[in-house]
C-alpha positions as CSV (number, residue, x, y, z in Angstrom):
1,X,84.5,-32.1,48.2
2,X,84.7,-30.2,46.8
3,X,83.3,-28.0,46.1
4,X,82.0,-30.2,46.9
5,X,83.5,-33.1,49.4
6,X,84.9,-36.4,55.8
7,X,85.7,-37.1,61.4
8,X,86.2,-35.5,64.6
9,X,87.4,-32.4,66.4
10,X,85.5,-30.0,68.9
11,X,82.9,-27.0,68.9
12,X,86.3,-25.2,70.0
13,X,88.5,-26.3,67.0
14,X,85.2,-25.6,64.3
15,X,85.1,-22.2,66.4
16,X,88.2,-21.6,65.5
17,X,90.5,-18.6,67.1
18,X,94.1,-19.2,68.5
19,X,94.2,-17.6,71.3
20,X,97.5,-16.9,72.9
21,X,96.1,-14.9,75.6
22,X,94.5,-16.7,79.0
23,X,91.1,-18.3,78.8
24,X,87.3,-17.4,77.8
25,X,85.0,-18.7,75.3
26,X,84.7,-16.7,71.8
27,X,81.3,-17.7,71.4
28,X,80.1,-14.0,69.8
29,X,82.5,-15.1,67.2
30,X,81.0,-18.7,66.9
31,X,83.9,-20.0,68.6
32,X,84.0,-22.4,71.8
33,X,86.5,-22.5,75.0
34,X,87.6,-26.4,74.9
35,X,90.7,-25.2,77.3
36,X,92.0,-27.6,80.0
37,X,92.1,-24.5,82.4
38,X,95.4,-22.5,81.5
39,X,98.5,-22.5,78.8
40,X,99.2,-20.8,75.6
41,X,96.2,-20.7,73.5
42,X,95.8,-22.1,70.1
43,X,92.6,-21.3,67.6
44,X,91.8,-23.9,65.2
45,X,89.7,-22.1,62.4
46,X,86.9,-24.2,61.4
47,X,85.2,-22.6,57.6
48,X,82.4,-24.6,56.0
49,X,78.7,-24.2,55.2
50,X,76.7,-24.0,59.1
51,X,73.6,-23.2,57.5
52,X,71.5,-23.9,54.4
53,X,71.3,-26.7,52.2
54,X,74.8,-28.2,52.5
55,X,74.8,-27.9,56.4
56,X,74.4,-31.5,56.9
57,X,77.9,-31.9,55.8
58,X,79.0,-28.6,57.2
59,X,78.4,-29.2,60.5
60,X,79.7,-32.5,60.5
61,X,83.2,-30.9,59.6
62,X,82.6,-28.9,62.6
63,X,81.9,-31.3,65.5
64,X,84.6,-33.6,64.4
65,X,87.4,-30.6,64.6
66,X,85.3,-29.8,67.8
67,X,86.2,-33.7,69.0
68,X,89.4,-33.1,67.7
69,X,90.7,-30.3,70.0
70,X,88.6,-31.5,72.9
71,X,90.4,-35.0,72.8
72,X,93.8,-32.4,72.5
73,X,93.5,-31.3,75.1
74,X,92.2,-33.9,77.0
75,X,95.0,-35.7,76.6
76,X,97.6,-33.0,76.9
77,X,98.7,-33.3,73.3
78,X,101.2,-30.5,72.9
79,X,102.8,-29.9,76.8
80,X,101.6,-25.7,77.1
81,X,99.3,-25.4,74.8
82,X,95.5,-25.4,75.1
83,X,93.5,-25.5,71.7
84,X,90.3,-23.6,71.2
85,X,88.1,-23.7,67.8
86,X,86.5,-20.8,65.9
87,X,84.0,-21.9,63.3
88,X,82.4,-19.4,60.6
89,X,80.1,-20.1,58.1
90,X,80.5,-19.9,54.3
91,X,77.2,-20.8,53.1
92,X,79.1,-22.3,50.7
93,X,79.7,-19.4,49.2
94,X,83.0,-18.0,47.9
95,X,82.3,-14.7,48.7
96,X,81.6,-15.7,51.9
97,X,84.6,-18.0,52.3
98,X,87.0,-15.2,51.6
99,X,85.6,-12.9,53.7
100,X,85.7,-15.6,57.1
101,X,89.4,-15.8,55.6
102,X,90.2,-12.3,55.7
103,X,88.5,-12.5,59.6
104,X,90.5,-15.7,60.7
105,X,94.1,-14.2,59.3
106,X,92.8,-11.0,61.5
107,X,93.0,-13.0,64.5
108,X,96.8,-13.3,65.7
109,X,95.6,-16.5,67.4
110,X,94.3,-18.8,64.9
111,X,97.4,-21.0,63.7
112,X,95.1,-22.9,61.4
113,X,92.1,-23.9,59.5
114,X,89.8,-27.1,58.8
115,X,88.4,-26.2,55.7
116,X,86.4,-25.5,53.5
117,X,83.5,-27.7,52.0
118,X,83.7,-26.4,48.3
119,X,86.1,-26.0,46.0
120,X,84.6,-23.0,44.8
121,X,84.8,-21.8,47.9
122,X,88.7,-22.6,48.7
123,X,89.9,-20.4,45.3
124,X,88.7,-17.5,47.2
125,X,90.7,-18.2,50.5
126,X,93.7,-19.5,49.3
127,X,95.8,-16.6,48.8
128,X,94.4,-14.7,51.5
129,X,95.2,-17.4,53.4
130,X,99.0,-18.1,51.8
131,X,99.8,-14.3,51.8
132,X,99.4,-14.8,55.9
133,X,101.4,-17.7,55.6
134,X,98.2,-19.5,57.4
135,X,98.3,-23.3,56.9
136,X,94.8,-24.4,55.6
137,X,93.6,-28.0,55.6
138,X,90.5,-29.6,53.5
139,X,88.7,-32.4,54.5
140,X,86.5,-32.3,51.2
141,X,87.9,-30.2,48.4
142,X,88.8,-32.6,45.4
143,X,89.0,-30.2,42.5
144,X,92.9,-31.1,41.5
145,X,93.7,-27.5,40.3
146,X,93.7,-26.0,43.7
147,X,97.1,-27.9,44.7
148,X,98.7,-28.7,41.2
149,X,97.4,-25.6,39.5
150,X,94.9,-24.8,36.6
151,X,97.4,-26.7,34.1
152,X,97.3,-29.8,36.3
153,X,96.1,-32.0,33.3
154,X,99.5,-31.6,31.4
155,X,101.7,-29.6,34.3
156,X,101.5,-29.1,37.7
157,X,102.7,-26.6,39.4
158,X,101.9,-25.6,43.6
159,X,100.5,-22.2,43.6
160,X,100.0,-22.2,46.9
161,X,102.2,-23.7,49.5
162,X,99.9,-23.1,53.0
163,X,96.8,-25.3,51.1
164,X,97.1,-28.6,52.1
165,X,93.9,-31.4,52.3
166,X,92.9,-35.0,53.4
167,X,90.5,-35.8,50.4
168,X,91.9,-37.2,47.1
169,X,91.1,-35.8,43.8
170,X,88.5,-35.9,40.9
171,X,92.3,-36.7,39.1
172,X,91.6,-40.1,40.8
173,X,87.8,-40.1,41.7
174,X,86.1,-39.3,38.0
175,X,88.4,-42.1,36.7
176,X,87.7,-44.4,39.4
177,X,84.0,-43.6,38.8
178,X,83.9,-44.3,34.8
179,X,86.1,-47.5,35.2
180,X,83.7,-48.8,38.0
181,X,80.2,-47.9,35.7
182,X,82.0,-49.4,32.6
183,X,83.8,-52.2,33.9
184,X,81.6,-53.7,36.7
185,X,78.1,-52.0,35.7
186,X,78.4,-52.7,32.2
187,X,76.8,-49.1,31.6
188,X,77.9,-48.3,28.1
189,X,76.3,-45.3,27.4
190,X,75.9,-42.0,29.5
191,X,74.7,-39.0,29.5
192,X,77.0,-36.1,31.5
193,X,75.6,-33.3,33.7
194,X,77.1,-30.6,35.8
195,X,76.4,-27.6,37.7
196,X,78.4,-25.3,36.3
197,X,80.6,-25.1,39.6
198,X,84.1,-25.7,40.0
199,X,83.7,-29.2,41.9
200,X,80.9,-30.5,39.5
201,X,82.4,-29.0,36.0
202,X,85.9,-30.6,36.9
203,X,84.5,-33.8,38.5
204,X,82.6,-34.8,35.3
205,X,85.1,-33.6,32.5
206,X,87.7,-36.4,34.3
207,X,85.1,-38.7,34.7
208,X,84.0,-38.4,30.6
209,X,87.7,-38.1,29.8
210,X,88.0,-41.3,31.0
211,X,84.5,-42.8,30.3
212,X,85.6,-42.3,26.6
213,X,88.9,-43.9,26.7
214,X,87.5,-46.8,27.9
215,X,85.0,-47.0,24.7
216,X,82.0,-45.6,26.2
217,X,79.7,-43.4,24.4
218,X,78.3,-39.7,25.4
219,X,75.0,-39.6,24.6
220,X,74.4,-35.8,25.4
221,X,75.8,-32.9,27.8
222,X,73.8,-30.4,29.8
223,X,74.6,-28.0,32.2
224,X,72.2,-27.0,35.0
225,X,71.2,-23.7,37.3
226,X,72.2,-25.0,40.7
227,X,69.3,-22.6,41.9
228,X,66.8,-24.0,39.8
229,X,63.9,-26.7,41.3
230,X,62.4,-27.5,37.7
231,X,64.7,-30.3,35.9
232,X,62.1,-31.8,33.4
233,X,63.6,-29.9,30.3
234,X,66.6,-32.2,31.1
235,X,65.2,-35.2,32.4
236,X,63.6,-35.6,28.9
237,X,66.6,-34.7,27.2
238,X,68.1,-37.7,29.1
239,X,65.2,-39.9,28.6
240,X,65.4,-39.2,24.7
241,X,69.3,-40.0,24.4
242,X,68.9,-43.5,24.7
243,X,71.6,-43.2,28.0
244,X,71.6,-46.2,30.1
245,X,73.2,-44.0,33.1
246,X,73.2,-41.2,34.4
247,X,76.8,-38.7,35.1
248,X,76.0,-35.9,37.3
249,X,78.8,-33.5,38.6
250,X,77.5,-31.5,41.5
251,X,76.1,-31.4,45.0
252,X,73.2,-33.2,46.9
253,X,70.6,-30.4,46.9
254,X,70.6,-30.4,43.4
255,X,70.8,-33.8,42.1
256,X,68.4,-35.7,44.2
257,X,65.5,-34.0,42.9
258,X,67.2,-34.4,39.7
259,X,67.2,-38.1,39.5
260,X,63.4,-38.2,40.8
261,X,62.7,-36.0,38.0
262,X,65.0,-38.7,35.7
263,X,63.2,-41.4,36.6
264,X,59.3,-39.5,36.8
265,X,60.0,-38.6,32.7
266,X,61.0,-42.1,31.8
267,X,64.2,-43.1,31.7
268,X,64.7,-45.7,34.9
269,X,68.5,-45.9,34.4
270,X,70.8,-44.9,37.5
271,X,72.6,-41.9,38.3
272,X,75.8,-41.7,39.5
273,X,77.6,-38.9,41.0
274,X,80.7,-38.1,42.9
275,X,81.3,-37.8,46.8
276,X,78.9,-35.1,47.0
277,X,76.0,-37.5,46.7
278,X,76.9,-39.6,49.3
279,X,74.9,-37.6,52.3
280,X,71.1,-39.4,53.1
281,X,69.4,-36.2,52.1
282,X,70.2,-37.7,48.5
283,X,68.2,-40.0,49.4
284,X,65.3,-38.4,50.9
285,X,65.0,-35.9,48.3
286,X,65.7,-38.5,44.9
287,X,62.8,-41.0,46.9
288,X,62.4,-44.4,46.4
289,X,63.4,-44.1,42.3
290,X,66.8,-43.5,44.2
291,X,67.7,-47.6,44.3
292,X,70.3,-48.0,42.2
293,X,72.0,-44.7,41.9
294,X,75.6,-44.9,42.9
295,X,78.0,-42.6,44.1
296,X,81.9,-42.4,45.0
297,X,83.6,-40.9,48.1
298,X,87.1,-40.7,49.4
299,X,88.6,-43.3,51.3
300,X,86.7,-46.1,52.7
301,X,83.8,-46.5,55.0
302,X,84.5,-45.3,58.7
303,X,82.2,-48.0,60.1
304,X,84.6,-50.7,58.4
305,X,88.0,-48.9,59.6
306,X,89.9,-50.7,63.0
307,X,91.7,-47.3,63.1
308,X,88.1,-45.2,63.1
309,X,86.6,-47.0,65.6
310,X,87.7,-44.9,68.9
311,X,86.6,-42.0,66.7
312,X,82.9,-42.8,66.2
313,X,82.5,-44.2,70.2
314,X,84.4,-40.9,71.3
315,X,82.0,-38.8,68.4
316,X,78.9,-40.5,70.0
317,X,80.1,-39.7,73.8
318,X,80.8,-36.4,72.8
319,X,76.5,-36.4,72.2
320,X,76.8,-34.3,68.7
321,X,73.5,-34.0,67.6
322,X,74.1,-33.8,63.9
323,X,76.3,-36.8,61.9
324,X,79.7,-37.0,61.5
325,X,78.5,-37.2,57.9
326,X,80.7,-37.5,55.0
327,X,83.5,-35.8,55.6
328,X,84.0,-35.8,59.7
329,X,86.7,-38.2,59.4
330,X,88.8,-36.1,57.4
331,X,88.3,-33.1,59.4
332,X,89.3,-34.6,62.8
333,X,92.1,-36.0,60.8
334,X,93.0,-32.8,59.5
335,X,92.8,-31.1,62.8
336,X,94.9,-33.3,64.0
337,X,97.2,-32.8,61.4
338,X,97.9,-29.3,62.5
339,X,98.0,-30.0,66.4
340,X,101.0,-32.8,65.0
341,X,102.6,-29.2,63.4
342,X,101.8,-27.1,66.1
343,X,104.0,-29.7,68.4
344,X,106.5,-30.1,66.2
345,X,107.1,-26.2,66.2
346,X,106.7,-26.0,69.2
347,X,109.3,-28.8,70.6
348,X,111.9,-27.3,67.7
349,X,111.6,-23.9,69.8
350,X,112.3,-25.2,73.0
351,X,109.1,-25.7,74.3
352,X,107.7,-22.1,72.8
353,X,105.5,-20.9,70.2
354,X,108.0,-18.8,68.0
355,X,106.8,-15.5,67.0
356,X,106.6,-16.4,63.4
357,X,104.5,-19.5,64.4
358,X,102.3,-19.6,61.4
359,X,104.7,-19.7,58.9
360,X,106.7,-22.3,61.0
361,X,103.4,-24.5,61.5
362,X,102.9,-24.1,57.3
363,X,106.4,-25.1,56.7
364,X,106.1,-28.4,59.5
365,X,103.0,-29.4,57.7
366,X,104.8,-30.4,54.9
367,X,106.4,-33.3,57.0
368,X,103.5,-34.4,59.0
369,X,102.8,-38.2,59.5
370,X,100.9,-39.7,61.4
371,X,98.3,-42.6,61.5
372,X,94.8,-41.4,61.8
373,X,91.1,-42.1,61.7
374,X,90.9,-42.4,58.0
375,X,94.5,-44.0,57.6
376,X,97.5,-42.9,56.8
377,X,97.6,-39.5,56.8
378,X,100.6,-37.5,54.9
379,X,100.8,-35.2,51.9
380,X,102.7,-35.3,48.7
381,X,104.9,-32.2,47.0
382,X,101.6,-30.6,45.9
383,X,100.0,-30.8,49.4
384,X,97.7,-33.6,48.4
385,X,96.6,-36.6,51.0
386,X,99.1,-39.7,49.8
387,X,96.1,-41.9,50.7
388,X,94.0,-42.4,47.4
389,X,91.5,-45.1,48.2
390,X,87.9,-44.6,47.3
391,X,84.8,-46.3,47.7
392,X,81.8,-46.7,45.6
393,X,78.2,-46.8,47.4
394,X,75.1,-47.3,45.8
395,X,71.4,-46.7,47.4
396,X,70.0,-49.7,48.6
397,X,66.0,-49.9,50.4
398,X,66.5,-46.2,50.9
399,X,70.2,-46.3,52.5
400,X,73.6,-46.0,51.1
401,X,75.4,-49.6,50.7
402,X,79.2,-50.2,49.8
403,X,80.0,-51.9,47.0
404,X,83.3,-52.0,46.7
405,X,86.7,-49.9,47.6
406,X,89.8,-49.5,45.9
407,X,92.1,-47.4,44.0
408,X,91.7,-45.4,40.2
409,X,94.2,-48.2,38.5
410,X,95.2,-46.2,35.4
411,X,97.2,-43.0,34.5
C-alpha cells in the first residue's frame, strides 16, 4: 500500500529477530520461536500497523510471514538454518516505523524484514535500514518514488538498493484505475480527494494525470484531515460539482465514512479508490450507500489463483484468527523471498552464514526467482515486483466482487 497497500508466513517471521544463537522464543519482544528444535537461527522482521485502525491489514501481513517461516521450517527449507519472526508495530506511523527500524538493525539476528504497510511509513526506514545493509521487502507500499526516486515521473534513479517490494505501483495502479472508470464505467467527470499522505497524494495525482489525458474532466480537488470524522463540508462540495464519481486517494478508515457522508448529502455517484479500500471494514463503515464503489488492488484475487490455493488451506490449518486480508499473499511471498536469499547465501558459503550475511542476502535479493503464491515473483533494476497485474473490485450486496483484472496498457 502504501501507504497504504497482500499471504502467509508465521507469528515467528512477523516477530521478527534472527537469531544465530540456540533456541527460545522472543516473545517480550513480540517475536515467536517457530524453530524445528536446533540450527543457526534466522529472524525475519515483521513491521506493520498491529494495532489501531489499519490493524485488519496489519495483522494479516503478520500471520502470513508467521505461515511463511513456520512452513520453512517445516519443510527444512535452507539445510541449518531455523527461521524465527519478530513483529513490531508501527501504528502506521513513521515515527514509529523508524524507530522498530533502528530496533531490528540492533539485533545481529534479524537478516530481514516484511514490511511496512505505508508508504509514509517506509521513507522513514529506508535508510536506516540501507545504511545496515538490511534487505527490506513490502508487500503493500505502492508509492513509486520509494524505489525509482522523488524524480520518478521524468527520471529514475534507486536511492536505495536494500528496498525491495511485491506490490506494483500507483505508476501502474492510478492509470489502470482512470482508464477502467473512463473506458468501462463511462464516468466522465470526477471529482479528486486525498489525504494529504504520501500513498493517497501520489495515488490520485497519477490517477488524475491520466484521467485527463484520456478527456475526462476534474470537477474539483479537496484535500482532507485523515483525523477528522466530520466530511459534510466536502460531501457537498462533491455533491455541488456536478461529478458523476468519486476519486479518493487514501486509506479505509477514512474514506468509508466518507462515501456515506457522499451519498447522505446528495450526490449518489460511486467512489473509487485505490488498494487501500479493498479491506471489508470499507464496507461496514461506508454502509449499504457503499454498492457501487469500486476499488483497485495489486495482483489478482487469491481465491481465483491455482498457485494460492495450498496457501489459503495451509493459512486456515494454521487457525489465524484474523484474515489474511489484502495483502497476506504478498507478505508470505515476500518472506519467502528472503528465505530463497538466505539459501542462496548460504549454499555460495559452503553451507555457512558468512559474517557479512546481510549485505550478502541484500545483494542475492536482486536475483531472486521463484514462483509463488501471488505469481511470479522477481524484481526489476529499481527493486520493484516484475508482476504488474491488478484487479478492479467493486461492492456488491455488502461484499467486494471482481470485475475484472488486467494490466495499466499505456505509458
Amino acid at each position: 500500500m502504501r501507504q497504504r497497500s497482500l499471504i502467509a508466513i508465521t507469528a515467528a517471521l512477523a516477530a521478527g529477530a534472527l537469531t544465530l544463537t540456540a533456541c527460545g522464543s522472543r516473545d517480550k519482544d513480540g517475536g515467536s520461536d517457530s524453530g524445528n528444535g536446533g540450527g543457526t537461527k534466522v529472524v525475519i522482521g515483521v513491521d506493520a500497523p498491529l494495532t489501531g485502525d489499519l490493524s485488519a491489514i496489519g495483522l494479516g501481513i503478520k500471520n502470513s510471514v508467521d505461515l511463511a517461516v513456520k512452513q520453512a521450517n517445516k519443510n527444512k527449507a535452507v539445510d541449518g538454518i531455523t527461521f524465527e519472526t519478530q513483529a513490531l508495530d508501527d501504528q502506521a506511523q513513521p515515527s514509529s516505523g523508524q524507530q522498530n527500524a533502528t530496533k531490528l538493525v540492533a539485533n545481529k539476528d534479524v537478516l530481514g524484514v516484511v514490511g511496512p504497510l505505508n508508504s509514509s511509513v517506509a521513507e522513514s526506514m529506508q535508510k536506516v535500514f540501507d545504511d545496515a545493509k538490511l534487505v527490506e521487502i513490502s508487500p503493500a507500499n505502492t508509492n513509486p518514488a520509494l524505489t525509482q526516486g522523488t524524480n520518478w515521473a521524468t527520471s529514475k534513479t534507486r536511492t536505495y538498493k536494500s528496498y525491495f517490494r511485491t506490490a506494483t505501483t500507483d505508476a501502474v495502479q492510478g492509470p489502470f484505475a482512470a482508464q477502467y472508470v473512463f473506458n468501462k464505467a463511462k464516468k466522465k467527470k470526477v471529482f479528486v480527494i486525498d489525504d494529504k499522505k504520501t500513498y493517497g497524494a501520489g495515488l490520485a495525482g497519477t490517477f488524475t494525470t491520466e484521467f485527463k489525458k484520456l478527456g475526462g474532466t476534474v470537477a474539483g480537488t479537496e484535500h482532507i484531515n485523515p483525523d477528522a470524522k466530520d466530511f459534510s463540508a466536502v460531501a457537498t462540495k462533491v455533491k455541488n460539482s456536478g461529478a458523476d464519481v468519486v476519486y479518493y486517494g487514501g486509506e479505509y478508515p477514512q474514506a468509508g465514512p466518507l462515501s456515506k457522508q457522499i451519498k447522505a448529502a446528495g450526490a449518489k455517484i460511486p467512489v473509487v479508490g485505490g488498494d487501500a479500500l479493498y479491506d471489508p471494514t470499507y464496507v461496514k463503515l461506508a454502509g449499504a450507500a457503499s454498492n457501487g464503489d469500486l476499488a483497485t488492488s495489486v495482483g489478482a484475487p487469491l481465491e481465483e489463483l491455482p498457485s494460492a490455493k495450498q496457501f489459503l488451506d495451509n493459512y486456515k490449518a494454521g487457525g489465524y484468527k484474523d484474515a489474511y486480508g489484502a495483502y497476506g499473499g504478498y507478505a508470505y511471498d515476500s518472506a519467502q523471498a528472503i528465505i530463497e536469499a538466505v539459501k542462496k547465501v548460504v549454499a555460495d558459503n559452503n553451507g555457512k552464514l558468512p559474517d557479512d550475511a546481510r549485505a550478502k542476502i541484500t545483494e542475492a535479493m536482486q536475483s531472486v526467482s521463484f514462483d509463488g503464491v501471488t505469481g511470479k515473483v522477481s524484481f526489476d533494476q529499481y527493486g520493484d515486483t516484475t508482476n504488474k497485474q491488478l484487479t478492479v473490485y467493486a461492492v456488491e450486496n455488502g461484499t467486494w466482487k471482481t470485475v475484472e483484472s488486467g494490466t495499466y496498457n499505456g505509458g
